[in-house]
N, C-alpha and C positions, 0 to 999 in steps of 0.2 A: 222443682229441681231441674237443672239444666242438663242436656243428655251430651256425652259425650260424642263428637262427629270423626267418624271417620270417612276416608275417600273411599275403599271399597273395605266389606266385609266380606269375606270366603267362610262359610260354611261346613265343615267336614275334612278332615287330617287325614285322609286316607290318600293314596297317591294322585288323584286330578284335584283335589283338595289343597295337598300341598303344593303341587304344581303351579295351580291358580294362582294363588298365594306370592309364591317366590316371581312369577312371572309379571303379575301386577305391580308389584314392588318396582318392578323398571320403570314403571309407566308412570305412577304415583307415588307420595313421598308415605301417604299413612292408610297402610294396610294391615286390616287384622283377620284372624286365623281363626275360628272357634271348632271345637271339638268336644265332642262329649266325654272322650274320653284322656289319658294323657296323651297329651300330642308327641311329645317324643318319645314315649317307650312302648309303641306299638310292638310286640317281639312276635317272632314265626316261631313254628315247631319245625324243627332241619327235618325231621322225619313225617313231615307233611308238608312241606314246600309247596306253596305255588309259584307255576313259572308261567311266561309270558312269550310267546312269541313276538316280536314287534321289530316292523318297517325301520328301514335306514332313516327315514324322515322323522320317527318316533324317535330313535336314538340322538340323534344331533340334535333334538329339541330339548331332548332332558341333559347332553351334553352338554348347553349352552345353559344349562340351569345352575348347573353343580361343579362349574369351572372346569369345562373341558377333562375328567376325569373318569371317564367311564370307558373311554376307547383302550387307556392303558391300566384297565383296573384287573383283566384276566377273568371277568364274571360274565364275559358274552360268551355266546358258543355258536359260529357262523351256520346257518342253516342251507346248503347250496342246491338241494336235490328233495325236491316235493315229490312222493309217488301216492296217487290217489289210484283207490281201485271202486269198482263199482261191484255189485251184487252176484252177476256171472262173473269175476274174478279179473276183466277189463284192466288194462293198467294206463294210466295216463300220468307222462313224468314231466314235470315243470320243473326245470332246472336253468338258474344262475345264466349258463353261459349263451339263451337262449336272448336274454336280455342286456348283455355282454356288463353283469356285473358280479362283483365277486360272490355274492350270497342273497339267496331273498331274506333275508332278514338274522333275526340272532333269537336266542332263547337268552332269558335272566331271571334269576329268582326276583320275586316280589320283595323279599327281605334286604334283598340289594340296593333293588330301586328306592324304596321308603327309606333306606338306611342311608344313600345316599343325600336324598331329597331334607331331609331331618338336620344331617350336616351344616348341610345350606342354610336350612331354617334359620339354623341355632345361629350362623354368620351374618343373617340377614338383619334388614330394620322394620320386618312383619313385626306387629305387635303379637302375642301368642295367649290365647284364654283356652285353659285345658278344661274338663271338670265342668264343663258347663255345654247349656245350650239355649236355642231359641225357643218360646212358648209362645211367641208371640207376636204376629209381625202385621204392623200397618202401613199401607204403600200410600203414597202418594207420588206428583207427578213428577218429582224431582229430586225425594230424598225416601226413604223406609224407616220407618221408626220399629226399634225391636227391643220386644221385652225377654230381660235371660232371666233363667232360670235359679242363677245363682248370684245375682249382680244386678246393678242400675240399667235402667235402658239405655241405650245408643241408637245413634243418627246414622246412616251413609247414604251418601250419593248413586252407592251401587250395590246390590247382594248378591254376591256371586255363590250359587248355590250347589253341591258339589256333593251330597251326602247319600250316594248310591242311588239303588233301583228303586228302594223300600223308602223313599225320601219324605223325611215328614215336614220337610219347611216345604215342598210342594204342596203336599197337603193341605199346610197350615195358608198357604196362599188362592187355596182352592181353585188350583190350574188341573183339568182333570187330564186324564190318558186313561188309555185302552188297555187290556190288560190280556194277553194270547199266552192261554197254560198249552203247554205241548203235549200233555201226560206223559214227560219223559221225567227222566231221572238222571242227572252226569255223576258217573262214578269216577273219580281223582284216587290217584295212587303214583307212585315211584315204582320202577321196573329195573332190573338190570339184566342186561343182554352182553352176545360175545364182541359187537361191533356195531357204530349207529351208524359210522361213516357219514356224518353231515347231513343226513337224510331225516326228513320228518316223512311221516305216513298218515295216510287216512283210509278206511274203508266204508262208505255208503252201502247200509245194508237194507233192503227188503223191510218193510216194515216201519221203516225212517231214523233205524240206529245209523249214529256215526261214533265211530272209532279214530280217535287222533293218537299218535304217538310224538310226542316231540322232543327230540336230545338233548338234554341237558349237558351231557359229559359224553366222552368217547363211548362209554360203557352202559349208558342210563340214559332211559326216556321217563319223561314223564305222561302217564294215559290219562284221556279224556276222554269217556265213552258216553256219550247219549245215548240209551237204553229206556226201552216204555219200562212204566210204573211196574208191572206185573213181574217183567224180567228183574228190575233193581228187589223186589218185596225175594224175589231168589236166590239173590246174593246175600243180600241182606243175613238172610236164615243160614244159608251155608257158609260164607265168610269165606277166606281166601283160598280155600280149595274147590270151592265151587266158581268163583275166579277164573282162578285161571284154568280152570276144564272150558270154562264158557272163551274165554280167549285164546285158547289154543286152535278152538273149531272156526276163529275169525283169521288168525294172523301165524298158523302150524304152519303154512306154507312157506310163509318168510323167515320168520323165526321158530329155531330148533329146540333151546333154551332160555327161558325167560323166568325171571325169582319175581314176585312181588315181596318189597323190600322197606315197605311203609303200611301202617294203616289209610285203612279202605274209606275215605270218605263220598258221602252222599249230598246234592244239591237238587231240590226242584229247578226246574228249567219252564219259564217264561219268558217274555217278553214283554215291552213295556214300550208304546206309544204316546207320546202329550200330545194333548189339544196346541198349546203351544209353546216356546220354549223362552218368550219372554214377557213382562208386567210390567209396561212403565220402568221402574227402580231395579230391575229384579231379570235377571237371567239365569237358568237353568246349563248343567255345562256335564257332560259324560253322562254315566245313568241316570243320571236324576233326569234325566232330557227324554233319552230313549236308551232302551238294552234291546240286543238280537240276539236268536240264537246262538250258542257257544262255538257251532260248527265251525264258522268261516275264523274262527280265534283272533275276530278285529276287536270288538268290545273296548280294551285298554289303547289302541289303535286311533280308534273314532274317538275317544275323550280326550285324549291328549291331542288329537286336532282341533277339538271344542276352544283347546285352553288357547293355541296357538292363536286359531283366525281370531278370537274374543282381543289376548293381547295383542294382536297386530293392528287390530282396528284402531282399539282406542288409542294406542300410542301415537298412528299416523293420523286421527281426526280429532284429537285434542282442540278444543275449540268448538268445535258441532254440538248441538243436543245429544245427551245419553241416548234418548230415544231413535236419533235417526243412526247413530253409531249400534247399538241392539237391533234393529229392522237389518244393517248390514250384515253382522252377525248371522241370524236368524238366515238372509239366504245362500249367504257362503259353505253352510253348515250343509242346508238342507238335501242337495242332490247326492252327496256321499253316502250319507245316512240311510236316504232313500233307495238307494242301490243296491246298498248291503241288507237291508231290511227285508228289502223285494225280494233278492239273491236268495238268503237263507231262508224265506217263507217258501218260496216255487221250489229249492231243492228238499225242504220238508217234504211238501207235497208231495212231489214226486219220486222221491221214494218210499213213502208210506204208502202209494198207491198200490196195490198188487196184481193190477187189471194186465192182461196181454199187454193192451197198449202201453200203458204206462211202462212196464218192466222193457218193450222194446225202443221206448223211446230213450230210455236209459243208455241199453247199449249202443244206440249210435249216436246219442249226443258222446259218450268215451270214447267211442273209434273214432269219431270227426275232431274230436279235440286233438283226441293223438297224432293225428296225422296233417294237423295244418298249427304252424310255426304263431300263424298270422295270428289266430285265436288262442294261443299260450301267452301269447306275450301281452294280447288285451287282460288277459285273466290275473297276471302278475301284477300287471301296468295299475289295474283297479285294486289288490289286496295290498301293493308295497306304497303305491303315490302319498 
């Protein structure tokens, strides 16, 4: 039987999935889409929303996805004023006009972004297989032969692999990675307060919790708390009144009144390093690649730059071997990665440390920040580029 070829296959309909996808379609004339599940009716619970903080550079990538629509859609919410505190109650403010731009970044729901991306889909000339997936894949040096699940096999030139942290066409390619449990637990909820004024928050606590707050609305943030196991197994038992007593004794100072306004969900918190991120035919792109701590909230940040430098390559060395255009890939990607990975392993550490030294190396790396312009703007300059 003769397999069906396409020029790239993408992997996974979740947002760097679709991404991929739409963004290949530039470069290439026959792109397909696989998903296991339906690819356009991924639906959110409004009352569990996740949302995203994500770089101006983020924005204008998925702007140029989805026809310029997203800047006047009213679903961004500009985020101008970072206040990060440390453990003695330190404060260090990264604000906007320090970098003389109008916001470091925007919050959006996830149901936005997908819902927007989906649109696209549906207008584009991706080919789309819902309902299905890969069980099977054989590389070789210039094309992958993959067996589905619910269908004849297929050919491509390239598999663009996209299907999270838990990825099992990595697997199924047997590219290993590293696997760093935190024993933490991030606890997600919706909040409503009397004012966010533009401002997201963090608190690094003792221990190694971090506390994110991030605004969705004038009125609403959404919480990310990285919490050991021990602490989440507490919440857990007492539910939303044992909550918010626990975040009142982190964030009473700032806020007076605060509702939890959603159910409380729970995630383990890992990370996830590969051996490496491409195989001849085959590239790895967003989690499937690597995941970091949730702290630095780049995760959706770094995948959509995956997708980016991947399209830009190929479109500009059309003509080169796949392999030498995936090697290009492969070290465009890497020093970002590496930074943010590094970044959020050494501020783990060191705030889980409890030691004298530790706890005062804290407070002056917060005082030293606060007080030099020069190192604000390196810290933006790395989380916004």
């Amino acid at each position: 039987m003769t397999c069906k070829k396409f020029d790239v296959v993408v992997s996974g309909g979740g947002i760097i999935g679709t991404a991929s996808a739409l963004s290949l379609a530039k470069v290439y004339e026959n792109v397909l889409l696989i998903e296991r599940g339906d690819i356009l009716s991924k639906e959110v619970s409004p009352k569990n929303e996740q949302v995203f903080m994500l770089s101006e550079s983020s924005i204008n990538f998925l702007n140029d996805l989805i026809s310029n629509k997203i800047y006047s859609s009213g679903e961004l919410y500009p985020v101008k004023t970072m206040n990060l505190f440390d453990d003695k109650h330190n404060r260090l403010i990264l604000d906007s006009d320090v970098v003389e731009k109008k916001c470091l970044g925007y919050t959006v729901k996830k149901s936005f972004i997908l819902g927007s991306l989906h649109d696209a889909l549906a207008k584009s000339n991706v080919t789309l297989r819902g309902c299905d997936e890969v069980v099977k894949i054989d590389l070789f040096e210039s094309e992958s032969v993959l067996s589905l699940e619910k269908s004849s096999k297929i050919t491509t030139g390239l598999l663009v692999v996209a299907d999270g942290s838990r990825s099992k066409l990595r697997d199924l390619t047997g590219i290993r990675c590293d696997l760093k449990d935190f024993d933490q637990t991030a606890i997600v909820c919706q909040l409503d307060v009397d004012q966010t004024k533009f401002c997201a928050y963090q608190w690094f606590q003792s221990g190694g919790g971090v506390m994110a707050l991030l605004p969705t609305t004038e009125s609403s943030f959404t919480l990310v708390w990285s919490i050991s196991s021990e602490m989440s197994r507490k919440i857990i038992s007492g539910g939303t009144c044992v909550l918010h007593d626990e975040l009142m004794k982190v964030i009473g100072r700032t806020f007076k009144n605060i509702n939890i306004v959603s159910d409380i969900e729970f995630f383990p918190i890992t990370s996830i390093i590969t051996k490496d991120v491409i195989n001849s035919s085959l590239v790895l792109v967003g989690e499937a690649a690597n995941s970091i701590h949730p702290m630095a909230g780049q995760g959706l940040n770094l995948g959509l730059r995956d997708v980016k430098i991947l399209s830009d390559i190929l479109g500009k060395e059309q003509g080169k071997s796949m392999q030498a255009s995936l090697r290009a890939y492969k070290r465009q990607r890497a020093e970002k990665v590496a930074i943010m990975s590094s970044l959020t392993n050494f501020m783990h550490y060191v705030f889980s440390e409890n030691s004298f030294i530790c706890s005062k190396a804290r407070e002056l790396g917060f005082i030293s920040f606060s007080k030099n312009n020069l190192l604000k703007r390196l810290a933006i300059k790395i989380a916004t580029n």
